[in-house]
C-alpha positions in Angstrom: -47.1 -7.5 17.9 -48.3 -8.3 14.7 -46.8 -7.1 11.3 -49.2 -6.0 8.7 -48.8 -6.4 5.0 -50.7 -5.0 2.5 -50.9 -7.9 0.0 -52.8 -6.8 -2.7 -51.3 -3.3 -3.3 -48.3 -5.5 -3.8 -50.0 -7.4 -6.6 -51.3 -4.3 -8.1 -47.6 -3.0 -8.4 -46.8 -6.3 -10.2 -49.4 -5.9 -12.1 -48.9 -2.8 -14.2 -45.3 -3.4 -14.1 -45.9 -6.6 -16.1 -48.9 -4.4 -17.9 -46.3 -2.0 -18.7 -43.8 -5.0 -20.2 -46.4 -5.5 -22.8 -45.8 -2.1 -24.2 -41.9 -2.5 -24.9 -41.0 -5.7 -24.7 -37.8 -5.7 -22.7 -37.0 -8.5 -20.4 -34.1 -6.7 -18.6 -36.4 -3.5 -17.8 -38.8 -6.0 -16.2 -36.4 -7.8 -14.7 -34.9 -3.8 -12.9 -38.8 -2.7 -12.3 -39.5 -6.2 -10.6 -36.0 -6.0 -8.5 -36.9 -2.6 -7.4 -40.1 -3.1 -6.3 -39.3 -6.0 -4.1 -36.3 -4.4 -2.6 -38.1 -1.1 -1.4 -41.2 -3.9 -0.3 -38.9 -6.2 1.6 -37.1 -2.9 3.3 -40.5 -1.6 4.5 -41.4 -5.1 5.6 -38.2 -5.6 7.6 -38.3 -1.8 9.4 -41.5 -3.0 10.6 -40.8 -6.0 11.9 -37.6 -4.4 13.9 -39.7 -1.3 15.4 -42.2 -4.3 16.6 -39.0 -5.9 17.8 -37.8 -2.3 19.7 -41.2 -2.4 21.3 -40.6 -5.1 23.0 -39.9 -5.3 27.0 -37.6 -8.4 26.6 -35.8 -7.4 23.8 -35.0 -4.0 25.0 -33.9 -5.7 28.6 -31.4 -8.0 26.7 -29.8 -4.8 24.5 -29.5 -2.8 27.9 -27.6 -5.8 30.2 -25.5 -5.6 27.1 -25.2 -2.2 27.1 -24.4 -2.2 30.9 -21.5 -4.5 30.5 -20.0 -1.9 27.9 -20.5 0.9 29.8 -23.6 2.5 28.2 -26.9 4.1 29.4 -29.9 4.3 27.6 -31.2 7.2 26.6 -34.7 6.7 25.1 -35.4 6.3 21.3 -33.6 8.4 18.5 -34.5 8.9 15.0 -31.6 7.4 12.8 -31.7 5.8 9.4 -30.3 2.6 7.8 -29.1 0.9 5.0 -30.9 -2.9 3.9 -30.7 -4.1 0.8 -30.9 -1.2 -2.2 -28.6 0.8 -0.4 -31.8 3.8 0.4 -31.8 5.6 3.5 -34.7 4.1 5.5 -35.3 6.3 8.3 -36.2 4.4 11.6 -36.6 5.4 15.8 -34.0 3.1 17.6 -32.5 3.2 21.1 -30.0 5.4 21.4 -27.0 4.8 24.3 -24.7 7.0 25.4 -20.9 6.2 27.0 -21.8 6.9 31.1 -19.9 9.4 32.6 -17.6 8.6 35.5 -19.1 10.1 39.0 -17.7 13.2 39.7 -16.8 14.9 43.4 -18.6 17.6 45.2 -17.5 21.0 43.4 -15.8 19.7 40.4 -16.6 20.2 36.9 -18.7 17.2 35.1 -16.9 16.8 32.0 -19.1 16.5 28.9 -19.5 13.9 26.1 -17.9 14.1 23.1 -19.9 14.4 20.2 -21.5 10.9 18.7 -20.0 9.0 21.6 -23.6 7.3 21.7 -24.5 4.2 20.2 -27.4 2.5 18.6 -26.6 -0.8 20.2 -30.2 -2.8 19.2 -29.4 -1.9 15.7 -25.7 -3.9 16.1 -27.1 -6.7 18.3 -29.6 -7.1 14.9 -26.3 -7.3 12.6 -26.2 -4.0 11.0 -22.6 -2.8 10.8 -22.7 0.9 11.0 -26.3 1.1 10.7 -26.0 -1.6 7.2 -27.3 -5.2 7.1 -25.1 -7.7 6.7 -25.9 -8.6 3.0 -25.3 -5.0 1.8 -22.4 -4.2 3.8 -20.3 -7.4 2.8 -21.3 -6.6 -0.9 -20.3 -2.8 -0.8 -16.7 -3.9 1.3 -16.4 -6.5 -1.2 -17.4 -4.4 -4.3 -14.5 -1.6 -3.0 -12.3 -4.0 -2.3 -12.1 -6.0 -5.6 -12.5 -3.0 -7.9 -9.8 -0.1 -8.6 -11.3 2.6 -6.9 -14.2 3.7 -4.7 -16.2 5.4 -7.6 -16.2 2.2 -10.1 -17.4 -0.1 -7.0 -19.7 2.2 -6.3 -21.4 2.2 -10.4 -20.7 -1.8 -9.7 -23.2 -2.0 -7.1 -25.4 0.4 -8.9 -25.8 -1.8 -12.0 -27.3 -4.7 -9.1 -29.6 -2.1 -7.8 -27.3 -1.2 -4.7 -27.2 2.6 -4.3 -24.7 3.8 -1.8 -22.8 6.4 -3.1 -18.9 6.7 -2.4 -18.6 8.4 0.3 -20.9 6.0 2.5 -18.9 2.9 1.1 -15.6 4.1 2.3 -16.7 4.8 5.4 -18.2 1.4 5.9 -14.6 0.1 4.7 -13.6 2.0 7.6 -15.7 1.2 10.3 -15.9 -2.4 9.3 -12.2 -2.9 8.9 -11.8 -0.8 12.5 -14.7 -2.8 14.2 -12.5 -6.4 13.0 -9.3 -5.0 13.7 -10.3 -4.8 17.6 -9.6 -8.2 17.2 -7.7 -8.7 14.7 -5.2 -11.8 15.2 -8.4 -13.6 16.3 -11.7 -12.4 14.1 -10.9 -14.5 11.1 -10.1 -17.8 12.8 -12.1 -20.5 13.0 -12.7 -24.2 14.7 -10.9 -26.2 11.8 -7.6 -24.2 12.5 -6.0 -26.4 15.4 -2.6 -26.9 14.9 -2.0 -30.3 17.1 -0.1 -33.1 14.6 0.3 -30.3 12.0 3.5 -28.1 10.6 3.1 -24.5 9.6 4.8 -22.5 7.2 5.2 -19.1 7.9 6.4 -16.5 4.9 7.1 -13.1 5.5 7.8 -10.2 2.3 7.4 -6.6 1.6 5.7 -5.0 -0.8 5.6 -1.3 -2.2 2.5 1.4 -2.0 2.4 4.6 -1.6 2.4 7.0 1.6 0.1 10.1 1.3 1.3 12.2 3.7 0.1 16.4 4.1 2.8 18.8 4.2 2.9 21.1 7.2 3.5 25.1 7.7 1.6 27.7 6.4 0.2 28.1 2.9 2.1 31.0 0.2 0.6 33.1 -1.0 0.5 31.5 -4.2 -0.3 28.0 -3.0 -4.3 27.4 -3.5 -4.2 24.2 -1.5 -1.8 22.4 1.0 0.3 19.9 -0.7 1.3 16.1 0.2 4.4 14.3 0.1 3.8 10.6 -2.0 7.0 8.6 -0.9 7.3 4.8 -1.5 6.1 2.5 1.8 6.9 -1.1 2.3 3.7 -2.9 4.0 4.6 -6.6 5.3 2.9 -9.3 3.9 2.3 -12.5 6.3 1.1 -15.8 4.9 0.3 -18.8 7.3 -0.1 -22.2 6.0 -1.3 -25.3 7.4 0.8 -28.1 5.7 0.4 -32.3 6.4 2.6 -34.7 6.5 4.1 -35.0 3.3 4.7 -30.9 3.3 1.7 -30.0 0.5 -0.5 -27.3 1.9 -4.0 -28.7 3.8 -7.2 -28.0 1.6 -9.4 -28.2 4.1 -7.8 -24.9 5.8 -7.6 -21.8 4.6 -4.6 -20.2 4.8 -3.9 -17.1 6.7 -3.0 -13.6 5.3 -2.5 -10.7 6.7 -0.6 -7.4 5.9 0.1 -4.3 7.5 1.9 -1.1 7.8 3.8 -1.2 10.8 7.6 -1.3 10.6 9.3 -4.7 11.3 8.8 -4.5 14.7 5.7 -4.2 14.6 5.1 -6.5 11.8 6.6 -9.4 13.7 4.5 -8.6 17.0 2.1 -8.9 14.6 2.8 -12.7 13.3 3.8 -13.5 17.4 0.1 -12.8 18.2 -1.3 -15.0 15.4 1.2 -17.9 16.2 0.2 -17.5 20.0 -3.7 -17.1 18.8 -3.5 -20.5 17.2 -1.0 -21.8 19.8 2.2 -22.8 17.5 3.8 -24.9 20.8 1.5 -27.7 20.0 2.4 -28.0 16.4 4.7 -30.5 15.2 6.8 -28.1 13.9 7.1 -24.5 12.1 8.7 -23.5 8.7 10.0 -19.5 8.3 10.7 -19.1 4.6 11.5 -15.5 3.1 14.6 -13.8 1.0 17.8 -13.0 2.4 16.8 -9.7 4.5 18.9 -10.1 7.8 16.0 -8.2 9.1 13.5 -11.3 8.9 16.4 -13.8 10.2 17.4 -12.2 13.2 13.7 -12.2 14.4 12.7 -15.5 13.4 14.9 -17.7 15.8 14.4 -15.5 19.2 10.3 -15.7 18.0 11.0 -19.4 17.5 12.6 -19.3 21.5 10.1 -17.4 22.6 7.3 -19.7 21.5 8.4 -22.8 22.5 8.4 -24.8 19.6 9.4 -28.5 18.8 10.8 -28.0 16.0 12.0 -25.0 13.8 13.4 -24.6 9.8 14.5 -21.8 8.5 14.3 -22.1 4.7 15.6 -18.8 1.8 13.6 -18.8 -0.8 15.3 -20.8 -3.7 13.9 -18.5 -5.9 15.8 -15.6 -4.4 18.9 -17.5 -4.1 19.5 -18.3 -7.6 18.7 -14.3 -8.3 21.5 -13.6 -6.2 23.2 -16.2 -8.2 23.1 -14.4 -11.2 24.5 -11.0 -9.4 27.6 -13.0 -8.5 27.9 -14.4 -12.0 27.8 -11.6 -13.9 31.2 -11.0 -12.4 32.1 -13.2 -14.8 34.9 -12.5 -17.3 33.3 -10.6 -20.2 35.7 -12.8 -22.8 33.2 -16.1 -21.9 31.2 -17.0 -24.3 27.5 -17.1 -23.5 27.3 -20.6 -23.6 29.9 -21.1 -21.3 28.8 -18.5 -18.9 25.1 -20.2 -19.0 27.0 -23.3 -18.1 28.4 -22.4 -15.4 25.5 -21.0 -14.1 23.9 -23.9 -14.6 26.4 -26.2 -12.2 26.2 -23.6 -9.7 22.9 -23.7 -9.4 22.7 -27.1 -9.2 25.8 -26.8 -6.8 23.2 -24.4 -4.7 20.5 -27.8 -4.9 22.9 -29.4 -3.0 24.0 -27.3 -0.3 27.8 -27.3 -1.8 28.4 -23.6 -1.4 32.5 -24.2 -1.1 32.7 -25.5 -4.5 30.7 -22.1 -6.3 33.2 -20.6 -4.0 36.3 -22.5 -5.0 35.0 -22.2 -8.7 34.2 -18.6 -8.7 37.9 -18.2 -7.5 38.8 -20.2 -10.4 37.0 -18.1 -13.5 36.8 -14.4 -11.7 40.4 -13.7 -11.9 40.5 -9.6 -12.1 41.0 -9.0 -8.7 38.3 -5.6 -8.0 35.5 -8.1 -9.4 36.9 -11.4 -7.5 36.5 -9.1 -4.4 32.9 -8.1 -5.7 31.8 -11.4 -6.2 33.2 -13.0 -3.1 31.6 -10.1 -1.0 28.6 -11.1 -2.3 29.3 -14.5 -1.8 30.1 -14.5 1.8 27.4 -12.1 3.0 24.8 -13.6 1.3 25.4 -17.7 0.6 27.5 -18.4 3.5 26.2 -16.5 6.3 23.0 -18.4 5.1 24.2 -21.7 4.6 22.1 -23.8 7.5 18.8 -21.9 5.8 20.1 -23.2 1.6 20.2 -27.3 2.4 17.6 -27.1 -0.3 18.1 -31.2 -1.1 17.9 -32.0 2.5 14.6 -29.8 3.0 13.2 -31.9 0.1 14.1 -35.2 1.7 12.6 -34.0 5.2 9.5 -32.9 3.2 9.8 -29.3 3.5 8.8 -26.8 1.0 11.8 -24.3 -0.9 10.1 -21.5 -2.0 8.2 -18.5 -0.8 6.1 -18.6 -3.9 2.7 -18.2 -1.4 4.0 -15.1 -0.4 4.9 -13.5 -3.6 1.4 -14.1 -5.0 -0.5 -12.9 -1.8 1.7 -9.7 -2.5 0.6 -8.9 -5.6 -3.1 -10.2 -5.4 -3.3 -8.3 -1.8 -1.1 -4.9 -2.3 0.0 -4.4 -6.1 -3.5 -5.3 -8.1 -5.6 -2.6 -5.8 -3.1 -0.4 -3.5 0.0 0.1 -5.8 -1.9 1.5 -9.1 -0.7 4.3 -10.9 -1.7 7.5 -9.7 -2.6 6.4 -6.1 -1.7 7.4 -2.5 -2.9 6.6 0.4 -3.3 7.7 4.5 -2.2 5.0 6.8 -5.1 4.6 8.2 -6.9 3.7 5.1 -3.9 1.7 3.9 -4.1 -0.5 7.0 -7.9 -1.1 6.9 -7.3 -2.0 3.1 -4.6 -4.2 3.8 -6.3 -6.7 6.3 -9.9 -6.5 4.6 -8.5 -7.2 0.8 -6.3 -10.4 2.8 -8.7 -11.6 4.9 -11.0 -11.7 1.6 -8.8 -13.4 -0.8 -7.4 -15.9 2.0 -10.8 -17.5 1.7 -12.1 -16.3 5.6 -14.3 -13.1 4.8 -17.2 -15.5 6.4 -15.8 -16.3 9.4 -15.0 -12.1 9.7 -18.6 -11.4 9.4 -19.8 -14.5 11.7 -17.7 -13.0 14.7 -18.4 -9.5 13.9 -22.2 -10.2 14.7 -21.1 -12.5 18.0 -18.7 -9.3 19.0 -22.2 -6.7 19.0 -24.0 -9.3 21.0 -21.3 -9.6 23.6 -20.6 -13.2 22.6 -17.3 -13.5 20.9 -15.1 -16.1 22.3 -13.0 -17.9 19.3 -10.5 -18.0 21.9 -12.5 -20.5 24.0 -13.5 -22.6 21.2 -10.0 -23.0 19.6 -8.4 -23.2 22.9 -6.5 -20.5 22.0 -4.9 -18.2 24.3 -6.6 -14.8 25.4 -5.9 -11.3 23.5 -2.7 -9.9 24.4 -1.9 -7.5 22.4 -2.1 -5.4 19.2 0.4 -5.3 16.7 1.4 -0.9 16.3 0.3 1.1 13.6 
């Protein structure tokens, strides 16, 4: 079928916009009048050429073997509307398909479908997501994600010309974020991420947001509204890294964020599924690197056991070392003078370097005589530095070309969590917390493209990373 465009009412619209430019002289107005008119003619063009495509016999066989493999019917055409390029409703007939009932016995009760259970499957094997192209759903995700609140991205995308209003861009955060997360430890890889002759590093941190969470009971007489609890959460932030030989992180390769809201548990099935995904046994060998929570430790070798892997470090950040370093000195004798004190901070930091933890020790026995702070500081001491001292060879790491810190993980913790989802005033629902947390990673790691490339491959059926990659199958999700 052919498409028909009307050429020359186009160049009449041109025309008296550019007649109309003559009359107030303003380049940007042009520019607006010109943008507008060949968004809502590009639209028009493109709902025509995808009804032509609907009417096609071959086209509509391919959606419905698709459709069969899901468990869908078709149910003829249905009037529905979508979203191309200014953000406009545009409305449109598509085929509509509904989830097929199992078949029921003789004399029992066919259950009914539960309201929009259906699908409009052509539309997703075309690229919409959620009934938006491509282009305008990456912007508006993008646009929410990157400003401070769904109402500024929204008056963002209106200064391009995108109208969407904010209720429509959450919930395309939503469905998008949902549709990836079906996948989730396997939609944002890609071919280049092969670990065979390579060495990860793995960091692991919290961060802070908080919880919205509605009160329950009944509402007094007084109260107007129901009320919400606001209490502090602690997402997980995971950072992957690819590193070469000399222990500097691979260009070429993104690396991997991803956070979450599950507890630790959770969190670590979590990083087990991406380490599985992108099959960690074949890597040369693995770095974990995070503070001095036991909570991390104790997970990190069995998850080391259980994958099989050559070769394992475990690395505290030196960062958070010398921190807790300072909490041991200023157990110091207050009748030091500062310069002294800084001194002997100094050697015992450079002490720390070394791996010589029995020397701070002998020396903190040596200055911290007043015996309720000696038993403070060697507390301290012995929970912290020498429970860890296989994970604070710092000078042997550096020989062995192994990084120190978990400096990666500290900045995808306050680019990813604190600079959108810990502002002032803000609370959030799980569910929207989680959806926030893997779209705003996956966009700052640098692999937002390769979320939208298998997102389209997942509506045609034809998502298979784990065949290209050699990557082993889903297994399962981490909990939420």
């Amino acid at each position: 079928m052919e498409t028909t465009f009307d050429v020359q009412k186009l160049q009449r619209s041109i025309d008296d916009i550019i007649s109309d430019f003559h009359k107030h002289y303003d380049a940007n107005r042009l520019i607006i009048d010109l943008r507008t008119l060949l968004f809502s003619t590009i639209e028009d063009l493109i709902v025509s050429v995808i009804e032509n495509l609907f009417s096609d016999p071959y086209f509509l066989k391919t959606v419905k073997k698709l459709a069969a493999k899901l468990g869908f019917r078709f149910k003829g055409f249905k009037s529905t509307s979508i979203r191309l390029l200014s953000g406009r409703s545009l409305p449109i007939e598509s085929p509509y398909f509904a989830k097929a009932l199992p078949k029921s016995r003789r004399g029992s009760k066919r259950k009914k479908r539960k309201p929009k259970s259906g699908s409009h499957l052509g539309l997703a094997y075309l690229g919409l997501i959620d009934r938006c192209s491509a282009v305008l759903a990456s912007a508006s995700v993008q646009a929410s994600l990157l400003c401070p609140s769904f109402e500024i991205a929204n008056r963002t995308l209106s200064s391009f010309g995108i109208e969407m209003g904010i209720k429509p861009i959450r919930r395309l955060c939503m469905h998008m974020g949902n549709r990836a997360m079906e996948n989730r430890h396997r939609i944002t890889l890609s071919e280049k991420d092969h670990v065979s002759g390579r060495i990860l590093f793995v960091c692991i941190d919290g961060g802070r947001l908080r919880e919205r969470r509605a009160k329950l009971g009944r509402l007094s007489r007084d109260q107007k509204r129901r009320g919400y609890y606001t209490d502090w959460r602690e997402p997980t932030q995971i950072v992957i890294q690819w590193l070469d030989a000399e222990g500097n992180p691979i260009k070429e390769i993104a690396p991997l964020y991803d956070a979450t809201m599950a507890d630790i548990n959770g969190s670590f099935e979590l990083l087990e599924d991406y380490l599985r995904q992108i099959d960690v046994a074949k890597a040369d060998g693995i770095i974990f690197c995070a503070d001095g929570d036991r909570r991390y430790w104790k997970r990190f070798s069995a998850l080391a056991e259980t994958l099989e892997v050559k070769e394992c470090f475990q690395v505290i950040d030196y960062t958070h070392a010398k921190q807790n370093l300072h909490i041991v000195a200023d157990h110091l004798p207050k009748t030091l003078e500062s310069k002294d004190r800084a001194a002997i901070l100094k050697d015992w930091k450079n002490l720390l370097w070394r791996g010589n933890l029995k020397e701070i020790r002998n020396q903190i026995r040596q200055y911290i005589t007043y015996p309720s702070k000696l038993k403070k500081a060697l507390n301290k001491f012995k929970n912290y530095f020498m429970k860890n001292l296989r994970r604070m060879q710092y000078a042997a790491f550096r020989l062995l070309n192994l990084p120190t810190g978990s400096g990666c993980v500290e900045s995808a913790i306050r680019r990813v969590i604190n600079l959108r989802l810990k502002s002032p005033g803000i609370f959030w629902k799980r569910e929207t917390a989680e959806v926030m947390l893997f779209l705003r990673s996956t966009l700052l790691c640098g692999r937002w493209d390769n979320m939208l490339e298998h997102l389209l491959q997942l509506n045609r059926g034809q998502f298979d990373v784990g065949h290209k990659l050699g990557l082993h199958p889903h297994r399962r999700m981490a909990s939420n």
